[in-house]
C-alpha positions as CSV (number, residue, x, y, z in Angstrom):
1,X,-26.3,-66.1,119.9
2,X,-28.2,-63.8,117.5
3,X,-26.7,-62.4,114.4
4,X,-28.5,-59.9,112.0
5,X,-28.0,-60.8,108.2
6,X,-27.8,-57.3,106.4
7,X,-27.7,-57.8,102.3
8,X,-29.9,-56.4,99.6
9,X,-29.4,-59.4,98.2
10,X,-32.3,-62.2,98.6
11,X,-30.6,-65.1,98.0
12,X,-27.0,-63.8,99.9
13,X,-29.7,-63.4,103.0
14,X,-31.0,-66.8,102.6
15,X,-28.2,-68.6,102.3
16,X,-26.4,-66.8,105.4
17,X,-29.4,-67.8,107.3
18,X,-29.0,-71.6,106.1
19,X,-25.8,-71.8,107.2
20,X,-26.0,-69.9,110.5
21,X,-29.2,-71.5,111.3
22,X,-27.7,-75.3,110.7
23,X,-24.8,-74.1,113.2
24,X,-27.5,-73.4,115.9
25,X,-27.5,-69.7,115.6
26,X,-30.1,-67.4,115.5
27,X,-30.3,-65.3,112.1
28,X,-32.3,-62.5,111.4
29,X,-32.6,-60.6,108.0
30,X,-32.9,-57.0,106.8
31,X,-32.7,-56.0,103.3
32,X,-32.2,-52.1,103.9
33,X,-30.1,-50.6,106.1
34,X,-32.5,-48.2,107.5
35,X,-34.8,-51.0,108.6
36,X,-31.9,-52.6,109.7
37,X,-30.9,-49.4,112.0
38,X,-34.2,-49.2,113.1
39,X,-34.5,-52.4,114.9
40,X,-30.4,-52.1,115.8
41,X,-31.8,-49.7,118.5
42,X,-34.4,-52.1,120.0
43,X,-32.3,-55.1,119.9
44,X,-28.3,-55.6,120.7
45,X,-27.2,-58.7,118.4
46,X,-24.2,-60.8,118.9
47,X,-22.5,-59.9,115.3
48,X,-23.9,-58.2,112.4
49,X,-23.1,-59.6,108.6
50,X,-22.8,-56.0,106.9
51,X,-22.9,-55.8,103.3
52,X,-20.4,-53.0,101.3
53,X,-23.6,-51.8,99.3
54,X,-27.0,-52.4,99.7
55,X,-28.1,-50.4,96.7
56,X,-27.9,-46.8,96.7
57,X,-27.2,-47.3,100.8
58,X,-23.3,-47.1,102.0
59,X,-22.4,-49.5,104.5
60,X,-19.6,-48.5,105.5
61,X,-21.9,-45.4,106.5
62,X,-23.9,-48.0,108.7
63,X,-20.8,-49.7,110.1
64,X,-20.3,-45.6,111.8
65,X,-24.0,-45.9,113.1
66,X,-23.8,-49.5,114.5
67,X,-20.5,-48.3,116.1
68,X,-22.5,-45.6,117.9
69,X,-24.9,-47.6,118.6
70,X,-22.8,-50.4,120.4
71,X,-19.4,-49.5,119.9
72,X,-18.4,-53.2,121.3
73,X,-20.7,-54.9,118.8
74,X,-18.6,-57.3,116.1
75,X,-19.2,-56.4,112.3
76,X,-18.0,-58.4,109.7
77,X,-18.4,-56.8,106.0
78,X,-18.9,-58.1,103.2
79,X,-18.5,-57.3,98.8
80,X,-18.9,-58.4,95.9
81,X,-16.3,-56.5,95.0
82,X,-13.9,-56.2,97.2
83,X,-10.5,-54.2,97.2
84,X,-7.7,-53.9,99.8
85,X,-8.4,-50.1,99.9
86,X,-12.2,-50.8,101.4
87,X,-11.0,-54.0,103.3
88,X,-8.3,-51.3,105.2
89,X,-11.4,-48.5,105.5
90,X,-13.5,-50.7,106.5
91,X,-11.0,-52.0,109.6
92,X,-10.3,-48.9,110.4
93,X,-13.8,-48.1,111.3
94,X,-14.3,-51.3,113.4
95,X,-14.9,-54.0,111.0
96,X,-13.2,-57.5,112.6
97,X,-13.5,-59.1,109.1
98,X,-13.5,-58.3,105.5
99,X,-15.6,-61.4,103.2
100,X,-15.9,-61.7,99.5
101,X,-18.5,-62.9,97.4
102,X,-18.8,-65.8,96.9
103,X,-19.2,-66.5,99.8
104,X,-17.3,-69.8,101.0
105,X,-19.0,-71.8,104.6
106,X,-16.4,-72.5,105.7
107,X,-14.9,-69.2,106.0
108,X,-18.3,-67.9,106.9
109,X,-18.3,-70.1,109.8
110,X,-14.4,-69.2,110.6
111,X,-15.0,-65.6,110.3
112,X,-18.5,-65.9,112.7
113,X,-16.5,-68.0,115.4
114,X,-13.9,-65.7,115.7
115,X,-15.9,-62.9,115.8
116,X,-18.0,-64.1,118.8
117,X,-15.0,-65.4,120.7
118,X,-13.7,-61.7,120.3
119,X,-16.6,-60.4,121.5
120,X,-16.9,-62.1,124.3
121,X,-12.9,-61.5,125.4
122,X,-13.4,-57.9,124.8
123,X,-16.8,-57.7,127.1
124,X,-15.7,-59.7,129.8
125,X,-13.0,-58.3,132.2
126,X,-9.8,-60.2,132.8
127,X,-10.0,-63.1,134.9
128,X,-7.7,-63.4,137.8
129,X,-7.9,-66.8,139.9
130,X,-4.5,-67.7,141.7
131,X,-5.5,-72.0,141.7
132,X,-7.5,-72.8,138.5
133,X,-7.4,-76.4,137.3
134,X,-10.8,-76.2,135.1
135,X,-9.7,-77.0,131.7
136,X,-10.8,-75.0,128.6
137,X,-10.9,-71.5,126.5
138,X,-14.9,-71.5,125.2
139,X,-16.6,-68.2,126.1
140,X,-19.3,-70.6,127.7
141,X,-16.4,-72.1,130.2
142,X,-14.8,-68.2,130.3
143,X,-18.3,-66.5,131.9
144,X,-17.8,-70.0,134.6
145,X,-14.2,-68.9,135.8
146,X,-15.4,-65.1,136.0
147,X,-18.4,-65.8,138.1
148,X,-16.0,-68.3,140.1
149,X,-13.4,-65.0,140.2
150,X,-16.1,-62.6,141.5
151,X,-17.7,-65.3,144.0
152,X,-14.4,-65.6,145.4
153,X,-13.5,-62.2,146.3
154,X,-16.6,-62.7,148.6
155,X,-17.6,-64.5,151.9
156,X,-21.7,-64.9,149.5
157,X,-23.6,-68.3,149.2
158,X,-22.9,-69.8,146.1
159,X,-25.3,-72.0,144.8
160,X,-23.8,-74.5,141.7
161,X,-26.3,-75.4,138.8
162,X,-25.2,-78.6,136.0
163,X,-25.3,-81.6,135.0
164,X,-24.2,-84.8,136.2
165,X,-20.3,-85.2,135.5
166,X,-20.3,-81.0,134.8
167,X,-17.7,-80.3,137.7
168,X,-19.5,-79.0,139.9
169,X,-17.4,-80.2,142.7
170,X,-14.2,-78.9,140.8
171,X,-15.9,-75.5,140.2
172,X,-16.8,-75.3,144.5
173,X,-13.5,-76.2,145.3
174,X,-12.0,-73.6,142.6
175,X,-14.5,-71.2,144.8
176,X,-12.7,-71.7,147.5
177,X,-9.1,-72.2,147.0
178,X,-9.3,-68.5,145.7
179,X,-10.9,-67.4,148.9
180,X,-9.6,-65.6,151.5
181,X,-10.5,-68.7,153.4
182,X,-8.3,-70.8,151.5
183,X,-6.2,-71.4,154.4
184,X,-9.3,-73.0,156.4
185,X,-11.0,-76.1,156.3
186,X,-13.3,-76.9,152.6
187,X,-15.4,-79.9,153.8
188,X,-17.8,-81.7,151.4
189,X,-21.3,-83.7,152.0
190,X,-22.6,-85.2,149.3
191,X,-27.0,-85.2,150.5
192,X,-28.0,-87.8,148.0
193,X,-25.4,-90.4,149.6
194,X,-26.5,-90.1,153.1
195,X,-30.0,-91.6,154.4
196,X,-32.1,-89.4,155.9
197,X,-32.0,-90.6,159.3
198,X,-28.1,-90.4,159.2
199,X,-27.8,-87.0,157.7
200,X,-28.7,-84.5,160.2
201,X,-25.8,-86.2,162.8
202,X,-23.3,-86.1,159.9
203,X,-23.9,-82.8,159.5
204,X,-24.7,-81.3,163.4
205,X,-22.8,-84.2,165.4
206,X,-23.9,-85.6,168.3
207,X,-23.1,-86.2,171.7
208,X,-22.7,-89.6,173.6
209,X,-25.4,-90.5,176.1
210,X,-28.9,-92.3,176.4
211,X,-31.1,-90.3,174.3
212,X,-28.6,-90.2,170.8
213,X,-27.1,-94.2,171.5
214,X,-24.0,-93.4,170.9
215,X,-21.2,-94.6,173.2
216,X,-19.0,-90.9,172.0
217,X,-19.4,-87.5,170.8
218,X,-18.8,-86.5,167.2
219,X,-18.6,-83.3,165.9
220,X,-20.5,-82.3,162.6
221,X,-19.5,-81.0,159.3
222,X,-20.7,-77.3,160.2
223,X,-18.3,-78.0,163.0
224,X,-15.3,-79.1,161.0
225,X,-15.8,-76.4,158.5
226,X,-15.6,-73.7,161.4
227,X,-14.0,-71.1,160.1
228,X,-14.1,-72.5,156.0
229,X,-16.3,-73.6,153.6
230,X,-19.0,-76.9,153.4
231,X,-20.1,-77.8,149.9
232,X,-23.4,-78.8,150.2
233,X,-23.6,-81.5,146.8
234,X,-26.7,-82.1,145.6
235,X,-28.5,-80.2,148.1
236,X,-31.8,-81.0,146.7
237,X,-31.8,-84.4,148.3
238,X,-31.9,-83.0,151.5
239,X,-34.7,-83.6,153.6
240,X,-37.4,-80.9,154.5
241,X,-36.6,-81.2,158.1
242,X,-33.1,-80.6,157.4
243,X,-33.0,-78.3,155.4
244,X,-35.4,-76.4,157.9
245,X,-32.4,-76.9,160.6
246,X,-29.6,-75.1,157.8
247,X,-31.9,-72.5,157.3
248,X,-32.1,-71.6,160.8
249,X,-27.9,-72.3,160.9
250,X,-27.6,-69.6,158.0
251,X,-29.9,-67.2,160.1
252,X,-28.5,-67.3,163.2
253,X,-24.9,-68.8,162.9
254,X,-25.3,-71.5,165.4
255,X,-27.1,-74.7,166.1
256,X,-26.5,-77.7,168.7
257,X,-25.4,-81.1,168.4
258,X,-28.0,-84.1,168.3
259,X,-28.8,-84.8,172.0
260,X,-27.5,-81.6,173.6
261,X,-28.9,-78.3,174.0
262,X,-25.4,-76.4,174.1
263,X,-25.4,-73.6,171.8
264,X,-22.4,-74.3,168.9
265,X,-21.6,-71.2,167.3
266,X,-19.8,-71.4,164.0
267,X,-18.3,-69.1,160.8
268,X,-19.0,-71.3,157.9
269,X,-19.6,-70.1,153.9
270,X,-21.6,-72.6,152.3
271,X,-21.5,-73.6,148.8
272,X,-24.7,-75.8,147.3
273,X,-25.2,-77.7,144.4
274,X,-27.4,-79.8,142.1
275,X,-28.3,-81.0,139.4
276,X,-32.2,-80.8,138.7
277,X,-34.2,-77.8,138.2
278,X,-34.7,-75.9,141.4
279,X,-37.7,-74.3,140.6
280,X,-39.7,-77.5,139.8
281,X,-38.5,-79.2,143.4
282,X,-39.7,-75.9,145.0
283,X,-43.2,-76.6,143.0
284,X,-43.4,-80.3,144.4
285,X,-43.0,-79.2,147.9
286,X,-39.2,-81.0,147.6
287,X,-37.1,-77.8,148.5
288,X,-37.9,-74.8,150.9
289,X,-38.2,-71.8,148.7
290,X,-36.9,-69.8,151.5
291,X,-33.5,-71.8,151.8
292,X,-33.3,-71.6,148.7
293,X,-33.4,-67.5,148.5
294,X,-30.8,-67.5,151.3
295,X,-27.8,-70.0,148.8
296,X,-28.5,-68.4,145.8
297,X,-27.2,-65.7,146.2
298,X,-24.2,-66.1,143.3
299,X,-25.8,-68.6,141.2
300,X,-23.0,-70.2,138.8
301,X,-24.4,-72.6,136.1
302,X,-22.3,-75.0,134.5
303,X,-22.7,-75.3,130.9
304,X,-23.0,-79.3,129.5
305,X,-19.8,-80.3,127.8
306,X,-22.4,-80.8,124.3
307,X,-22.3,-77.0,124.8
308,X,-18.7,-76.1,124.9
309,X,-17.2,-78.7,121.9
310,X,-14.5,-76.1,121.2
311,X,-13.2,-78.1,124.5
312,X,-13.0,-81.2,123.5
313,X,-9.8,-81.3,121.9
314,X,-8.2,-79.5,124.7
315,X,-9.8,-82.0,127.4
316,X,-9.3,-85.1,125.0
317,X,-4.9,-84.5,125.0
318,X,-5.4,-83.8,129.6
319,X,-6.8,-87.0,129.8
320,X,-4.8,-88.9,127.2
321,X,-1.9,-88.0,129.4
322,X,-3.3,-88.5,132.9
323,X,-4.4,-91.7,131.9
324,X,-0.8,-92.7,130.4
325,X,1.0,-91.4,133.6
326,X,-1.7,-93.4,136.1
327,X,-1.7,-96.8,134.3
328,X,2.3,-97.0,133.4
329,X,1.4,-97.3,129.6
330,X,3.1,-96.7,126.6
331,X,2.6,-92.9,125.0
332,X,-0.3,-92.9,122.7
333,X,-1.7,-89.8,120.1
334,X,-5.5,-89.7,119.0
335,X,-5.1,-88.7,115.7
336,X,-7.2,-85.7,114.5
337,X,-10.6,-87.3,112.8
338,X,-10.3,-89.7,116.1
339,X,-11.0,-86.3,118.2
340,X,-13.5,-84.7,115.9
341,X,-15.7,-88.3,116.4
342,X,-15.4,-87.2,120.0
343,X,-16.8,-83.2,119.0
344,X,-19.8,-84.5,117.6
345,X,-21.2,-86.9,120.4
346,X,-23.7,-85.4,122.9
347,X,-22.0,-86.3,126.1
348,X,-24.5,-87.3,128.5
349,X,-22.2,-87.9,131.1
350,X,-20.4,-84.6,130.2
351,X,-16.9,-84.3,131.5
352,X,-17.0,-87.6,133.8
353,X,-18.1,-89.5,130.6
354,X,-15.8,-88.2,128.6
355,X,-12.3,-88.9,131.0
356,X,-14.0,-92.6,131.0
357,X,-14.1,-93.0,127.5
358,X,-10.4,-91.6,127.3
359,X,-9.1,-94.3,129.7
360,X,-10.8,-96.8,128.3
361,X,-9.4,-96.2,124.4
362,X,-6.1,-95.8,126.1
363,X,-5.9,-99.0,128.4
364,X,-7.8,-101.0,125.5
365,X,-6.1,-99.8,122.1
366,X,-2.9,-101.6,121.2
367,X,-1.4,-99.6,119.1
368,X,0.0,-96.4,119.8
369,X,-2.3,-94.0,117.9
370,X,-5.9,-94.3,118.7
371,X,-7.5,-94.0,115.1
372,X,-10.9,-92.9,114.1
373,X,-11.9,-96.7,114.2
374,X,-11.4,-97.1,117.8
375,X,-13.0,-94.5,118.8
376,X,-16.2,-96.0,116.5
377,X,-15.7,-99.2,117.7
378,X,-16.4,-97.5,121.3
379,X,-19.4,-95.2,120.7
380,X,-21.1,-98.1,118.9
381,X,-24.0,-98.4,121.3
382,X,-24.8,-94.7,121.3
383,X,-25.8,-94.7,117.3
384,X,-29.9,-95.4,118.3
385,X,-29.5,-92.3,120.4
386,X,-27.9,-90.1,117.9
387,X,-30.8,-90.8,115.4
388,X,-33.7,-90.5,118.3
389,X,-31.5,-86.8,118.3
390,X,-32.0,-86.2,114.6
391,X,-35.8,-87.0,115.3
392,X,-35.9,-84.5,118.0
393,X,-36.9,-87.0,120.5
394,X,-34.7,-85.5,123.2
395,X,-36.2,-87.6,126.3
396,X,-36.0,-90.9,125.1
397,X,-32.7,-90.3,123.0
398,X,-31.2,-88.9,127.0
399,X,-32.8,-91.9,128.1
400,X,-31.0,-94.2,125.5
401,X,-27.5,-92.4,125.9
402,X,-28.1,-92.9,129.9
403,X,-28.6,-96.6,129.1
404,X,-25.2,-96.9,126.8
405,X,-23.2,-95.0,128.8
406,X,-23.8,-97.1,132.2
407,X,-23.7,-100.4,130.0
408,X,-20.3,-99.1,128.8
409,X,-19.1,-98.4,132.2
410,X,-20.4,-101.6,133.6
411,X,-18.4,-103.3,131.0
412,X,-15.2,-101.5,131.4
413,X,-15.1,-102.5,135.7
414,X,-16.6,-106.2,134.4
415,X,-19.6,-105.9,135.7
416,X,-19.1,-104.7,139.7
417,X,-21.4,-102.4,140.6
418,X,-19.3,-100.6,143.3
419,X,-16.2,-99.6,140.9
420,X,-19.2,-98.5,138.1
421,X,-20.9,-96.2,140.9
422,X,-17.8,-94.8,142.2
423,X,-16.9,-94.1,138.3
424,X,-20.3,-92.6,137.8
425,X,-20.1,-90.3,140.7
426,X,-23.2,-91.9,142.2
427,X,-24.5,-94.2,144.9
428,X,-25.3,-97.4,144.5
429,X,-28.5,-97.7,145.4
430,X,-29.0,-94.7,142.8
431,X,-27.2,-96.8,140.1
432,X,-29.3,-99.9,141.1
433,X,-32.7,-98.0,140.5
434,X,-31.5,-96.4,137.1
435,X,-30.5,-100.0,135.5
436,X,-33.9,-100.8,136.7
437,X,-35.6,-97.9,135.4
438,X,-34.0,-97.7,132.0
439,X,-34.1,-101.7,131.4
440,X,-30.5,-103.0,132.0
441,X,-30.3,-106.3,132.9
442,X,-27.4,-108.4,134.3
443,X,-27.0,-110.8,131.1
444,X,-26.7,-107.4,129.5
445,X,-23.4,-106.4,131.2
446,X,-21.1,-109.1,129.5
447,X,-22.7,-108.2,125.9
């Protein structure tokens, strides 16, 4: 986000910048407003900070200009000497806001936030989606369900960009549920669990006989998605000689079954995910560049729950309750500094990390309000990672929050391997090779 700072004032500047720079914005300054105009119609901001005067200039004579500039564009005005009469003019020609010096931060801040999240309602068009269970109201989650909205009015590829614990499965299944194939069969294959001798029979099928082994026939996923959708997951796992047979499936519709040359036509939309950087497994010869040309063709990207904190509280009160009504406990409320602990961690494990740490404070805590305390008492092991984040030592503090959050996990299923993969979302021979890689011993689990 990118906000221009306009204030013949030095020090107002500064200051604006301080605080909008500390927030994780991008602040720009211009002490004139002709300057300012002049680089207005180079560069679209998010929101423009207007000063009332700036000297002999008028801005309420620059608020016209920015308007016919980029009508859409928030501006929120400020004075030193403010009076309802210029607050009411100044709405009237498009301000959203009206702030008076001196200024507070926190209503900065307030004034900013609602600003954007204006913006971005009045740029986007209404989103229509008939099944929708993705929780949250952030502009970052809001551009998510419209791409999902306009990938499902199609039969296109979707390919699914995110994290680990994101939703990407969630967001391919939203895909489809508000498809016109709905009413056909969504079938999943997740490439990172399968071995790659295994994977081209689960996904092609095979017929019984000498040359396969196998003592039946089994139809394959394109097979059972006839019709409906497959969700490739983490497609990138795939193996090149696979993912040379789903190319030639995408080209010609059709393909035959291990140990038979019958041809097996089939209507299937796929829908891909992952969660590493495309590009960089197209550089290391891991992923065909072509295959990858023909899925992304509506690319959706998942934003990291550390990007959408507005969230949280939202998210936090879903999974209080589910985790009440699954386990037969007693009601229990967070109380409010217990949920803003929650807004500043930097969710490593995103959503899937998040609905853990909810279950656990709700099975473990006694009481029935989960304080402040028990949510510290929790996030204890993930304090060396927050200050290798202050440092800006962002690979070894993912590394560290990695290490904490399968450590926490580990503990919360005692140790078993098999209920902390299947918590994770990953296999476990994965889970196996990242407690080796990040150090996590067995003594270490019981800690």
């Amino acid at each position: 986000m990118r906000i221009f700072i306009v204030d013949d004032e030095p020090e107002i500047r500064k200051s604006l910048q301080d605080i909008l720079e500390d927030e994780n914005y991008e602040a720009e300054q211009f002490s004139s407003g002709k300057n300012f105009l002049k680089h207005l119609k180079i560069e679209r901001p998010s929101l423009v900070l207007l000063d009332v005067w700036l000297g002999k200039e008028d801005g309420l004579s620059i608020l016209d200009e920015i308007k016919k500039i980029y009508p859409t564009v928030p501006v929120v005005m400020i004075s030193g000497h403010g009076t309802i009469e210029l607050a009411v003019q100044a709405t009237k020609k498009g301000a959203l806001n009206f702030l008076e010096k001196p200024l507070s931060i926190a209503k900065v801040l307030e004034a900013v936030e609602e600003a954007l999240v204006y913006s971005e309602r009045s740029e986007s068009p209404e989103i229509k989606l008939e099944s929708d269970e993705i929780l949250g109201n952030s502009p970052a989650i809001q551009k998510v369900k419209f791409s999902i909205a306009q990938a499902a009015a199609t039969n296109a590829r979707v390919f699914i960009y995110g994290e680990n614990g994101t939703g990407k499965e969630l967001v391919a299944k939203t895909i489809f549920k508000n498809s016109k194939r709905k009413d056909q069969p969504f079938v999943e294959v997740n490439c990172a669990a399968l071995p790659e001798e295994l994977i081209e029979s689960e996904l092609f099928g095979y017929v019984k006989g000498a040359f396969t082994g196998a003592t039946d026939t089994r139809i394959g996923k394109f097979e059972a998605a006839n019709g409906g959708t497959l969700f490739l997951d983490e497609i990138c796992d795939m193996s090149l000689s696979t993912q040379a047979k789903v190319l030639r499936i995408l080209q010609e519709q059709r393909f035959e079954k291990l140990g038979s040359t019958e041809q097996v036509s089939v209507d299937v939309r796929i829908i891909a995910a992952t969660n590493i950087p495309v590009e960089e497994a197209i550089k290391e010869g891991k992923f065909r560049e072509d295959l990858y040309y023909r899925l992304n063709v509506i690319p959706i990207t998942i934003p990291p729950l550390r990007d959408r904190k507005s969230d949280i509280p939202l998210l936090v009160d879903h999974y209080v309750r589910q985790t009440i009504a699954e386990n037969n406990l007693t009601p229990k409320i967070i109380e409010k500094e217990a949920v803003s602990i929650l807004e500043s961690h930097f969710w490593p494990g995103n959503i899937r990390e998040l609905k853990n740490v909810i279950e656990r404070l709700c099975i473990m805590t006694v009481s029935d309000i989960i304080r402040a305390q028990d949510v510290k008492d929790s996030m204890t092991g993930f304090v060396k990672a927050n200050d290798l984040v202050e440092k800006g030592d962002f690979k070894k503090a993912k590394e560290e929050f990695e290490k904490q959050y399968i450590l926490k996990t580990l503990q919360t299923n005692e140790g078993n391997v098999s209920k902390t993969s299947k918590a994770l979302g990953i296999e476990r021979s994965h889970l196996y090779r990242k407690m080796k890689s990040l150090g996590i011993q067995a003594e270490d689990i019981h800690d």
